[in-house]
C-alpha positions, 0 to 999 in steps of 0.5 A: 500500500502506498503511504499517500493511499493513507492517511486520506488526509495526507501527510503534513507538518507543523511549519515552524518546527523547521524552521522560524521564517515563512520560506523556510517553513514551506520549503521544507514541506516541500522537500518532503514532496508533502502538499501539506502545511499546519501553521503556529508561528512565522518569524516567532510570532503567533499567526493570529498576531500577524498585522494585515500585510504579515497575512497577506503575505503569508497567505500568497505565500502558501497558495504560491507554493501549492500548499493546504494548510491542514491547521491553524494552531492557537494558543487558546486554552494552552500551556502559557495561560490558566482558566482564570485570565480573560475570556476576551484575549481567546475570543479576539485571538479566534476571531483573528483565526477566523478570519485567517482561516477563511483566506487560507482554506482551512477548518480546523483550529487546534485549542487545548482546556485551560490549566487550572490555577488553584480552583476545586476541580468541579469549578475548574471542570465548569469554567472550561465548558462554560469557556470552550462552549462559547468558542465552539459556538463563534466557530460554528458561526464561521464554519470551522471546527475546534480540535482540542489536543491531549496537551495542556488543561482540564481534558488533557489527559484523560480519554473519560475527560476528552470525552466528557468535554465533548458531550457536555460542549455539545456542538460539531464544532469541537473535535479531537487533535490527538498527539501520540508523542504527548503520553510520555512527557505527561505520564499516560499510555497514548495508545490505550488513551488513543484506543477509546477516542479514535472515532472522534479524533479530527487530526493528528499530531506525531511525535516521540520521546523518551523519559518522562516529565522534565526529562523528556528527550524527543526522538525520531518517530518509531524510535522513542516509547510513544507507541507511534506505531500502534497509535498508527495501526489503532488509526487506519484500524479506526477508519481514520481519514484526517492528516497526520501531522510531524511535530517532532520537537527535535529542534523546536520547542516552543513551551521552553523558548526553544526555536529552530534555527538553521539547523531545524530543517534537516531533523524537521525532514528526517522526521517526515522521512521516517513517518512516511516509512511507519505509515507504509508499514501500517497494516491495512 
């Protein structure tokens, strides 16, 4: 079977894990022969930041060089902010998106579920539905889709959360981003997680990594203990028709202010290389 036969939705990585600019970002994802792109940041600056003439050179820039853009990621409800800071910075940062979006031809909006900042855990549970509720709607409006991923906040690390999120959000406009490299640094099982969510995932990140915490160290995909290859198998299995996405953190890790830089390409497109292998070896 052909790795371009599977995942229906291709093969894709997060840009700015090869490199900081625009350019270098679309290049390396051609190198790769891909014709997908997910986008977070161009020059260190977050996509929904960019000021009208950064969007509209972003936006030739990818239709010039014959590029989807898979995702847009925000950094709503993520690891650098908690539930209790102001609903408004998240509702004019997916406006931005919006907006964005639609010039761009994509519909989905990677968020993630607030990290808690000291509320009893039934507060902090309704404050994030309550948050994420009025998200989804202004996404639907729009016609895109939320994608929450299994990194930072309430439902992050939980398939029982995940799920429970979206049942008590309760709109199409909400959907899983699910990253297989994200169990190791967080201490849980991707593939059993990923096991109980695989009809609901809308995407995918792919990573690895070995030790825990603190200590994570990333690694090729199929070289470190995220189980990329059963999380792989549990998707085509699962009947899985998203994209599956690199975000090797090899030489970028933006949570610790770590950027990539000249040297980011390369481990970016070793990156690619090897998950194109794994996918061709994905049973049927």
């Amino acid at each position: 079977m052909r790795a371009e036969s599977w995942p229906a939705g291709g093969l894709a990585g997060i840009g700015d894990e090869a490199a900081p600019d625009l350019d270098g970002q679309l290049a390396a994802v051609r190198t790769l022969g891909w014709q997908a792109v997910e986008l977070r940041t161009v020059d260190g600056h977050a996509v929904a930041d960019l000021d009208r003439p950064g969007r509209d050179r972003l936006v030739r820039a990818v239709h010039a060089a014959e590029l989807r853009v898979v995702c847009l990621d925000s950094r709503i409800g993520g690891w650098a902010g908690t539930i209790t800071e102001p609903l408004d910075r998240d509702t004019e940062e997916l406006t931005a998106l919006i907006g964005l979006s639609a010039e761009l031809g994509t519909r989905f909006v990677r968020i993630m579920s607030y990290p808690n900042a000291g509320l009893p855990a039934a507060e902090w549970r309704s404050a994030v539905v309550d948050r994420i509720r009025v998200l989804a709607d202004l996404a639907a409006a729009a016609g895109i889709t939320l994608l929450h991923e299994n990194c930072a906040g309430w439902a992050a690390t939980s398939a029982e959360r995940s799920l429970e999120l979206l049942d008590a959000v309760g709109s199409p406009a909400l959907r899983l981003l699910f990253d297989v490299g994200n169990g190791v640094a967080h201490g849980y099982d991707a593939p059993s997680m990923l096991a109980e969510l695989v009809p609901f995932v809308a995407h995918v990140h792919v990573k690895d990594a070995v030790g825990e915490g603190a200590g994570t160290t990333y690694t090729l995909p199929g070289d470190g203990k995220a189980g990329v290859a059963e999380c792989l198998r549990l998707l085509r299995a699962g009947g899985y028709a998203g994209a599956l996405s690199i975000e090797p953190h090899l030489a970028t890790r933006p949570h610790e202010g770590w950027w990539a830089d000249v040297t980011g390409k390369a481990s970016f497109i070793a990156a690619g290389r090897r998950l194109a292998e794994l996918v061709e070896g994905t049973p049927c």
